[in-house]
FIKOLZA-1660 file (N, C-alpha, C; in steps of 0.1 Angstrom, whole numbers, plus 5000, padded with zeros to 4 digits):
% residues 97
   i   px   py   pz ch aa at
   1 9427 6952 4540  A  X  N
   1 9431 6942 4531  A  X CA
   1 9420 6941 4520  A  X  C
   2 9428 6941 4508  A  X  N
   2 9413 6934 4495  A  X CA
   2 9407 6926 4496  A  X  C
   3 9400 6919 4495  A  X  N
   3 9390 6912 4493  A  X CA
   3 9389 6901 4478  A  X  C
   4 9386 6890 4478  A  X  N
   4 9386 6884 4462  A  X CA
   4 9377 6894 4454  A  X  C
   5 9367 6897 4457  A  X  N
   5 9359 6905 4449  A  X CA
   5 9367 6914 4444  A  X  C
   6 9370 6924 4451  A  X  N
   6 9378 6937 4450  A  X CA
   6 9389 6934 4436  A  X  C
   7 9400 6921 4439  A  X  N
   7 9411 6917 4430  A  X CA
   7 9400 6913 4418  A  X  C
   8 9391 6905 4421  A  X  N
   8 9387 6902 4402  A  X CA
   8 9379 6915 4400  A  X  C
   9 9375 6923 4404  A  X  N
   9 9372 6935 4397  A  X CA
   9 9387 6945 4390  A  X  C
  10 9396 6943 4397  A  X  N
  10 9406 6947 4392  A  X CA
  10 9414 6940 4380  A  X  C
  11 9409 6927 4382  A  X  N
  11 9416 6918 4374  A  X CA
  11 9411 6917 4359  A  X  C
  12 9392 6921 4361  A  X  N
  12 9385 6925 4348  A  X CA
  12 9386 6936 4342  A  X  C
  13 9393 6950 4349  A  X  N
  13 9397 6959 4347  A  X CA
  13 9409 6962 4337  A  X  C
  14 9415 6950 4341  A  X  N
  14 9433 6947 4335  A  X CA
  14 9428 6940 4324  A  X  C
  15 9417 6933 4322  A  X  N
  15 9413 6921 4315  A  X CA
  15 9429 6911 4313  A  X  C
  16 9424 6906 4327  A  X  N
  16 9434 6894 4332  A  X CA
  16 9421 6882 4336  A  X  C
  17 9422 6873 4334  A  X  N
  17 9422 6861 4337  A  X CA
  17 9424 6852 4346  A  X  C
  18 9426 6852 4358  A  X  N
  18 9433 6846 4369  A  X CA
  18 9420 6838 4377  A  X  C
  19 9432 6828 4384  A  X  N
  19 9421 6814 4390  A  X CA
  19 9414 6823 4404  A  X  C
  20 9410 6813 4413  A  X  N
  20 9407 6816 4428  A  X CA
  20 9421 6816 4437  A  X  C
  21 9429 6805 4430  A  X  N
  21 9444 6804 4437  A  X CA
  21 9453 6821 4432  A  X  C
  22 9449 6824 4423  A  X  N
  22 9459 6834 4421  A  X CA
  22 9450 6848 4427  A  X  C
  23 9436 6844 4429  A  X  N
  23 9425 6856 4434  A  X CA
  23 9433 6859 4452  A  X  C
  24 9436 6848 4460  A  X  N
  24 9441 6849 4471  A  X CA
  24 9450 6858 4477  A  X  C
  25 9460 6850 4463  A  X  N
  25 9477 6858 4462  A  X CA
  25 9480 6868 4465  A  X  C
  26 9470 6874 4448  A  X  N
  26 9475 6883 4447  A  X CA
  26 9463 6897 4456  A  X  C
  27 9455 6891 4464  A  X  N
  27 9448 6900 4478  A  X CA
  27 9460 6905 4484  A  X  C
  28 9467 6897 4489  A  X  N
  28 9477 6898 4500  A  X CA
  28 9485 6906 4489  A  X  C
  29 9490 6905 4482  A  X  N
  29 9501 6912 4475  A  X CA
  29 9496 6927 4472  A  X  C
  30 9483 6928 4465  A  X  N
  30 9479 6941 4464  A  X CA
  30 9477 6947 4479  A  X  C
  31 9476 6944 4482  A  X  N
  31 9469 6953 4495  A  X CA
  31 9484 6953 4504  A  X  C
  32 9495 6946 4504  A  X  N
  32 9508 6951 4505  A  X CA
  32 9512 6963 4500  A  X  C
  33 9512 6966 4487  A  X  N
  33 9512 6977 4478  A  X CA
  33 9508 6987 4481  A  X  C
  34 9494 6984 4486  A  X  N
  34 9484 6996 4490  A  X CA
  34 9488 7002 4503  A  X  C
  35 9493 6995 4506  A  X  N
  35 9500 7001 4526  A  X CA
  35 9508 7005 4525  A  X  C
  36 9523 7000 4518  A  X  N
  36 9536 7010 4513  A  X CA
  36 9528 7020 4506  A  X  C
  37 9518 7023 4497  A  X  N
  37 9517 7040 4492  A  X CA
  37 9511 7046 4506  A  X  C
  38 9501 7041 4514  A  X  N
  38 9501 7049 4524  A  X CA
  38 9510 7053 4537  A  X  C
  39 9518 7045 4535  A  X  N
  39 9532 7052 4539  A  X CA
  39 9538 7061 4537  A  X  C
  40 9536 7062 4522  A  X  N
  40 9544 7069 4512  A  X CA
  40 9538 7085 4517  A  X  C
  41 9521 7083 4516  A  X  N
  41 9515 7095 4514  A  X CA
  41 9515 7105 4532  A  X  C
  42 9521 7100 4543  A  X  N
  42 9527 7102 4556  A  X CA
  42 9540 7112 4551  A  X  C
  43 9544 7111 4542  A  X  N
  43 9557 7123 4540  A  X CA
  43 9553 7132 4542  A  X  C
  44 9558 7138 4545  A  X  N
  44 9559 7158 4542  A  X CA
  44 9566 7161 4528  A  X  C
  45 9555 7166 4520  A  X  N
  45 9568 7168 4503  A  X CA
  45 9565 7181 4498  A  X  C
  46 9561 7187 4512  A  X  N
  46 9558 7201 4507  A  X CA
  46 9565 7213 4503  A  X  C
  47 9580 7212 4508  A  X  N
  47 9590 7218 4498  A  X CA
  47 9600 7213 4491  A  X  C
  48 9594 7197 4489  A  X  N
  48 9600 7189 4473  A  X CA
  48 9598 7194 4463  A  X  C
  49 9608 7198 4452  A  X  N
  49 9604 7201 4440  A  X CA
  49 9597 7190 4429  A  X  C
  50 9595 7187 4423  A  X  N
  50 9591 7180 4412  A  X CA
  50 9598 7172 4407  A  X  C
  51 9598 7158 4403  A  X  N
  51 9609 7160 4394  A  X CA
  51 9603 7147 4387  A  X  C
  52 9613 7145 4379  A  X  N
  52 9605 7136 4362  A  X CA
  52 9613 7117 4369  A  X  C
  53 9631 7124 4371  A  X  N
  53 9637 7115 4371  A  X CA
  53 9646 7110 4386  A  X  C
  54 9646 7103 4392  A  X  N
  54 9654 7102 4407  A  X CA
  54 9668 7106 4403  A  X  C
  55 9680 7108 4394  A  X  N
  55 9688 7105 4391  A  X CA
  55 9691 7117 4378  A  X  C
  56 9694 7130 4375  A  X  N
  56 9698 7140 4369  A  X CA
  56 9700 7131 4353  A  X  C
  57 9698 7132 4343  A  X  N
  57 9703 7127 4330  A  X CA
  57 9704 7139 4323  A  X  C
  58 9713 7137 4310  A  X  N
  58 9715 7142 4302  A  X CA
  58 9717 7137 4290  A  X  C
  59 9711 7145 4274  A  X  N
  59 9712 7140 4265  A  X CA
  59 9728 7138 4259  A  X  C
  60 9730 7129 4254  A  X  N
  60 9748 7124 4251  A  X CA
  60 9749 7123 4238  A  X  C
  61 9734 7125 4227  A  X  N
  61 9742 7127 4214  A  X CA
  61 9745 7137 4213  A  X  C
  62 9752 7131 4202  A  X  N
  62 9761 7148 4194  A  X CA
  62 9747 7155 4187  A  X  C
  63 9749 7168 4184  A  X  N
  63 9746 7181 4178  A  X CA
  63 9748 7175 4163  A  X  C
  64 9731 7177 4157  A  X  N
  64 9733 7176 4140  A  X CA
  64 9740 7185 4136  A  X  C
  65 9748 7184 4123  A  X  N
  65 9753 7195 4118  A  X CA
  65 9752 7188 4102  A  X  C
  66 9752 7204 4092  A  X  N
  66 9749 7199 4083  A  X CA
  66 9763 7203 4073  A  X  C
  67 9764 7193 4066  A  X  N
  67 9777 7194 4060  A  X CA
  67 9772 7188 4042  A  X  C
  68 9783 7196 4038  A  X  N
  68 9783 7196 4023  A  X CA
  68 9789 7188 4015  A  X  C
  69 9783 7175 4009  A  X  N
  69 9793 7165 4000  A  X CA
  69 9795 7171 3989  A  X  C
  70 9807 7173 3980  A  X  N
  70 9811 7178 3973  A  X CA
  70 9810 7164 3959  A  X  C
  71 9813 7152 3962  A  X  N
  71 9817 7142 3955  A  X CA
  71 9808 7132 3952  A  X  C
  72 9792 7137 3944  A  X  N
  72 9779 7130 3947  A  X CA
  72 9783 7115 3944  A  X  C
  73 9792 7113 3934  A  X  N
  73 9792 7096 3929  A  X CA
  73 9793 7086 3941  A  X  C
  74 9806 7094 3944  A  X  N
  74 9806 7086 3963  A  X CA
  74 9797 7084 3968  A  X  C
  75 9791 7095 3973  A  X  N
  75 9779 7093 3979  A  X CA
  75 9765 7086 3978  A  X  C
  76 9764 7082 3969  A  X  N
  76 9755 7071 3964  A  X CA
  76 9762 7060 3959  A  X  C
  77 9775 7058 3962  A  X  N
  77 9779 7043 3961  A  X CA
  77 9775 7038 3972  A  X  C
  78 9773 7045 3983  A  X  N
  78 9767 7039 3996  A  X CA
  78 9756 7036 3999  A  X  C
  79 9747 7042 3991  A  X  N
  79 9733 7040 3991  A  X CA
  79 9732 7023 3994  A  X  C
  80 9723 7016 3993  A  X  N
  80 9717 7009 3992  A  X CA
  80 9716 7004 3980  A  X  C
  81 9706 7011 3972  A  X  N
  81 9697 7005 3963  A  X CA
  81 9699 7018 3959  A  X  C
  82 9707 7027 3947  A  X  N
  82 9704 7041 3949  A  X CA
  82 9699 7035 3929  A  X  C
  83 9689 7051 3927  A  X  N
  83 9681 7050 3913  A  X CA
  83 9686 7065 3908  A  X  C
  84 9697 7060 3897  A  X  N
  84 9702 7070 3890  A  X CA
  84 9707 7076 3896  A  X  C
  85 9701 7087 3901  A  X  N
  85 9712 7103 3907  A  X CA
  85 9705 7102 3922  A  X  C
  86 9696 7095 3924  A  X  N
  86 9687 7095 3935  A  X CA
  86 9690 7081 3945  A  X  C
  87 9684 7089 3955  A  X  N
  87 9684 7073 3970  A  X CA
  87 9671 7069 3963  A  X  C
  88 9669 7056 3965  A  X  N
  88 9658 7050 3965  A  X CA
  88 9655 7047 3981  A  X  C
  89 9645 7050 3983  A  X  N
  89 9638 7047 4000  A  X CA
  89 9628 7039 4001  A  X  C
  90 9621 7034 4009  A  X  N
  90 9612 7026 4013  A  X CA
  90 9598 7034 4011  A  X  C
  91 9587 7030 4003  A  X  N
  91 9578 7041 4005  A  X CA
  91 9569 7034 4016  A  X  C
  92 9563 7051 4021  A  X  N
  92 9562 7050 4034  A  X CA
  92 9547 7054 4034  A  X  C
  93 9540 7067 4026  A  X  N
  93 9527 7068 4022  A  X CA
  93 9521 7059 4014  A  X  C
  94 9506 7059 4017  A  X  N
  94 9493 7052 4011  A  X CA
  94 9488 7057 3995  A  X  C
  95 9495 7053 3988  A  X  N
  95 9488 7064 3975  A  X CA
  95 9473 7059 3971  A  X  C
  96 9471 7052 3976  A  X  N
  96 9458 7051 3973  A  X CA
  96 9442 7054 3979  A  X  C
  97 9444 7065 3983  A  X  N
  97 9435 7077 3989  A  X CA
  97 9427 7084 3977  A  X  C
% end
C-alpha cells in the first residue's frame, strides 16, 4: 500500500494540490490501481498480437475527389466574404518577421 508520502510526491509530480484528507483517499485508491496492474502483469500475452484499439475501427469518410466547377460566379456566391474573382480567407501567417 502507498503511503502519504509516496501520494504527495505523486501529487507534486501532477502539480496537484490536495489536503491530508484527500492524501489518505486517494493512498487507498492508488495502490488499488497498483494491484489490478499486477494482476494484469500475471497474464501470459506472449502470443498476443499488439494492438492500438480493443474494438477493429474503420475510417467512414468519403474519398476526396477533385472535381471541376465550370460556373466560377456561382461559386463565389457562396463564399463568405469573397474579393473580386477571389475567396477571401482568414490570414493565418505572421507577416511580420
Amino acid at each position: 500500500m502507498l503511503d502519504r508520502q509516496q501520494v504527495q510526491k505523486i501529487a507534486h509530480l501532477a502539480r496537484l494540490e490536495i489536503t491530508p484528507t484527500e492524501e489518505e483517499q486517494f493512498a487507498g485508491q492508488l495502490s488499488s490501481i497498483l494491484d489490478y496492474f499486477e494482476q494484469l502483469s500475471e497474464l501470459d500475452t506472449e502470443n498476443v498480437p499488439p494492438t492500438t484499439r480493443a474494438i477493429e475501427l474503420s475510417n467512414i469518410t468519403r474519398q476526396d475527389t477533385s472535381e471541376i466547377y465550370c460556373d466560377r460566379e456561382d461559386l463565389l456566391k457562396e463564399a463568405p466574404s469573397p474579393e473580386g474573382e477571389f475567396f477571401r480567407v482568414p490570414q493565418i501567417l505572421n507577416t511580420e518577421e
